[in-house]
C-alpha positions in Angstrom: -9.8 4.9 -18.3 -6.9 7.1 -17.3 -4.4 4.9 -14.7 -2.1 7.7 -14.0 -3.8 9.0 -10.7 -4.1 5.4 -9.8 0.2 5.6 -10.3 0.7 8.8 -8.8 -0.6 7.5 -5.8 1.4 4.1 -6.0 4.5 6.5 -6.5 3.3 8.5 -3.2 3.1 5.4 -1.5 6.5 4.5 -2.2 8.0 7.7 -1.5 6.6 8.2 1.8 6.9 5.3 3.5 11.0 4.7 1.8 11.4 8.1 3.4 10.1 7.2 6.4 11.7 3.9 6.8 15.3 5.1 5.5 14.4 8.3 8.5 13.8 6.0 11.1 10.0 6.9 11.5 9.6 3.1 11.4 12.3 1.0 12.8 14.2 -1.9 11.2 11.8 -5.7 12.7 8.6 -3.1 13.1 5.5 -4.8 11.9 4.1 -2.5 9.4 0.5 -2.5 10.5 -1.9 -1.4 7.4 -4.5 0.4 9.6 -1.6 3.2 10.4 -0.2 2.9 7.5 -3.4 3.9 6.0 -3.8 6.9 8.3 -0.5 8.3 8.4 -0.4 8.3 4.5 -4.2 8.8 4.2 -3.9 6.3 1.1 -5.8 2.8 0.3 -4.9 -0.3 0.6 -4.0 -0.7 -3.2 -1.3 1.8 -3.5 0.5 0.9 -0.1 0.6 -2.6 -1.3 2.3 -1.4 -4.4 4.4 0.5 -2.4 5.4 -2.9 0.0 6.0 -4.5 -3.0 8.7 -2.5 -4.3 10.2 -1.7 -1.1 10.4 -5.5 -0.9 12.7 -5.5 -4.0 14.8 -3.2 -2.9 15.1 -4.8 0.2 14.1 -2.3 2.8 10.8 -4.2 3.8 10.6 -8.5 4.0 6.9 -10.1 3.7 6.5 -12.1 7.1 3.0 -13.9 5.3 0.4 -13.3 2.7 -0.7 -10.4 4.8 1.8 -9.1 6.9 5.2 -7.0 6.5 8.2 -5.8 8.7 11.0 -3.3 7.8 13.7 -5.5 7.0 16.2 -5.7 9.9 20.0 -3.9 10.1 22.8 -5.8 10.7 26.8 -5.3 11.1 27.3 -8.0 8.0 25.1 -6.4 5.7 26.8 -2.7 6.4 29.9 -4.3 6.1 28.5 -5.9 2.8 27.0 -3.1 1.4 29.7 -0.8 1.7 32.6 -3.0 0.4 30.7 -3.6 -2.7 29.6 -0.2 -2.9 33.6 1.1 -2.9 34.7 -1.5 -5.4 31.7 -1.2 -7.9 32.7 2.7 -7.1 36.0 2.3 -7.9 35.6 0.5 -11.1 33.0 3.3 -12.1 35.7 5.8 -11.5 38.3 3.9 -13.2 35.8 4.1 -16.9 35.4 7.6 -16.1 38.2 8.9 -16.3 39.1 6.4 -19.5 36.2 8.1 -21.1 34.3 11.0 -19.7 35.0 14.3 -22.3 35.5 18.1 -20.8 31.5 18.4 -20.7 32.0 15.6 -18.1 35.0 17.5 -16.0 33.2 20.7 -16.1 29.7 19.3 -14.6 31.9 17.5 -12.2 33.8 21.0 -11.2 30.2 22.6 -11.3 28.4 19.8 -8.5 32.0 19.8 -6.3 31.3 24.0 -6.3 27.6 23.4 -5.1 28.3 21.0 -2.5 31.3 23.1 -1.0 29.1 26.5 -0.5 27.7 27.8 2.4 23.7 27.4 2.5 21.3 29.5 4.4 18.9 26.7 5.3 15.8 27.1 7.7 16.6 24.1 9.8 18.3 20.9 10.5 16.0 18.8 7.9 16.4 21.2 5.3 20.3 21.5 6.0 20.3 17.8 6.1 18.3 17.5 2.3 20.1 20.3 0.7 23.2 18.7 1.7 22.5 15.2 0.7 21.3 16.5 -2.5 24.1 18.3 -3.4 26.5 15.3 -2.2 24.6 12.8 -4.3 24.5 14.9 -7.0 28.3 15.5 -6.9 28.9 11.8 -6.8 26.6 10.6 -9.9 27.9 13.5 -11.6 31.7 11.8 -11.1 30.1 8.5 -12.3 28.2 9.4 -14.9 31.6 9.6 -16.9 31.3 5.7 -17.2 28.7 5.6 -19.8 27.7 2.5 -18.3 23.5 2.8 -18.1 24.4 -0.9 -17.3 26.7 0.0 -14.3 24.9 2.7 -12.7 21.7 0.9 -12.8 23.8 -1.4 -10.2 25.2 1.5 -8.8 21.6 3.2 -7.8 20.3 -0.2 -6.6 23.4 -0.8 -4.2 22.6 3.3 -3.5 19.2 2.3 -2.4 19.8 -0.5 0.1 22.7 1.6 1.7 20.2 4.5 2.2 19.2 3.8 5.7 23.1 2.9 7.1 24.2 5.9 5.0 21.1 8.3 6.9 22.9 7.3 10.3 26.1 8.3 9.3 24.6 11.9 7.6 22.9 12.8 10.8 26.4 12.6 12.7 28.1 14.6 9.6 26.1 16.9 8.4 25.4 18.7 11.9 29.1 19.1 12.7 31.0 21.8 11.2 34.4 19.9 11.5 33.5 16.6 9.9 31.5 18.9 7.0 35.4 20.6 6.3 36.4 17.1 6.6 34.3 15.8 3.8 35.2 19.1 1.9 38.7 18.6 2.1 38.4 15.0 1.0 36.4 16.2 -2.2 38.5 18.5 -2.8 41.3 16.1 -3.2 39.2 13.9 -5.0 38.4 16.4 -7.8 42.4 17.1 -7.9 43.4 13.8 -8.7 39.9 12.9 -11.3 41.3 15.8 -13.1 44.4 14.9 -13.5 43.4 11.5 -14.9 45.8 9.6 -12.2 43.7 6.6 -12.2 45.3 4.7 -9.6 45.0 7.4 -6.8 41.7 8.3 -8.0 40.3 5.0 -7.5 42.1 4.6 -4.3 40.9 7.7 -2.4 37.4 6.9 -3.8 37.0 3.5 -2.7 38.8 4.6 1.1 36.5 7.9 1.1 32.9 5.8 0.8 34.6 3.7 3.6 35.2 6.4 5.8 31.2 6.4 7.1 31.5 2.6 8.4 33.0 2.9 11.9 30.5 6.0 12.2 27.7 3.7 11.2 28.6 0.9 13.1 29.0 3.0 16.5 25.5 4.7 15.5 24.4 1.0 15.4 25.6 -0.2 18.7 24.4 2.8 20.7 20.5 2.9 19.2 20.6 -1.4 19.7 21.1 -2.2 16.2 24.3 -3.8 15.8 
């Protein structure tokens, strides 16, 4: 018997309702009732469970019984949290990168910073806001991957994935304003500057100080929707 529709469904499960959750379609303490779960995804009962389960791993979703499940709750401490650890695994990334990444590594890291920093004729504010986040997290890994750490940026995408929801609050006030988008550019453009000239030090400096630029945005975000 072939299990890979029986997956693909799990997987659609999981991609839904993370996308939903990280968009603020269900809010952090909702009850995830099954019955409009169900609906919304037109999906059984197997695959969503699948789906809870892994979203309970990673954190976005906590099991309140046997039966039951709530998106796991926001707080101050855990952005905090989250961030700081994010910037100083980020920095030490960096740091390997530039020790070992080769010129196929520079020139993909050129060719994502180029991608990110054109214009895009987008139909919209989601699409503007997906292209964008593509192309930023693209940029990003592309700087990491120069670790050669599978270990390291397993940690890396795990940290990546609890931080998704903070970080969605903090794109929504970035993305949509021209002046903090030639903000961010300006600070990537910096960024490559120094990665390229192998000055470790500053790199790993401006790195660790650009992820923690979002966190007063965040927490502000926070405080005026009743989260923080």
């Amino acid at each position: 018997m072939d299990s890979t529709p029986k997956q693909n469904l799990g997987i659609s499960a999981y991609r839904g309702l993370k996308h939903d959750i990280i968009r603020g379609v269900f809010q952090p303490g909702e009850k995830l009732l099954m019955s409009r779960l169900k609906q919304r995804y037109e999906l059984g009962v197997g695959p969503l469970r699948e789906a809870l389960s892994q979203l309970v791993a990673e954190r976005l979703v906590v099991a309140i019984s046997q039966r039951g499940y709530r998106v796991a709750p926001m707080s101050r401490e855990e952005l905090a949290d989250l961030y700081d650890a994010r910037a100083q695994l980020e920095g030490l990334v960096l740091e390997l990168a530039i020790q070992r990444g080769d010129d196929a590594w520079e020139a993909d890291v050129l060719a994502k910073a180029h991608t990110l920093a054109k214009v895009m004729e987008v139909n919209g504010p989601d699409e503007m806001l997906d292209i964008w986040d593509t192309r930023h997290k693209a940029f990003h890994t592309a700087i990491a991957a120069g670790c050669n750490s599978p270990h390291l940026l397993q940690v890396r995408e795990n940290l990546f994935n609890q931080v998704e929801r903070y970080r969605h609050l903090w794109l929504c006030e970035t993305v949509f304003s021209d002046e903090a988008l030639e903000r961010k550019r300006q600070e990537h453009s910096a960024l490559v500057e120094v990665i390229l000239a192998r000055d470790t030090d500053t790199a790993c400096r401006m790195m660790r100080d650009h992820l923690m630029t979002p966190v007063p945005i965040i927490l502000e975000v926070m405080e005026r929707r009743g989260l923080a």
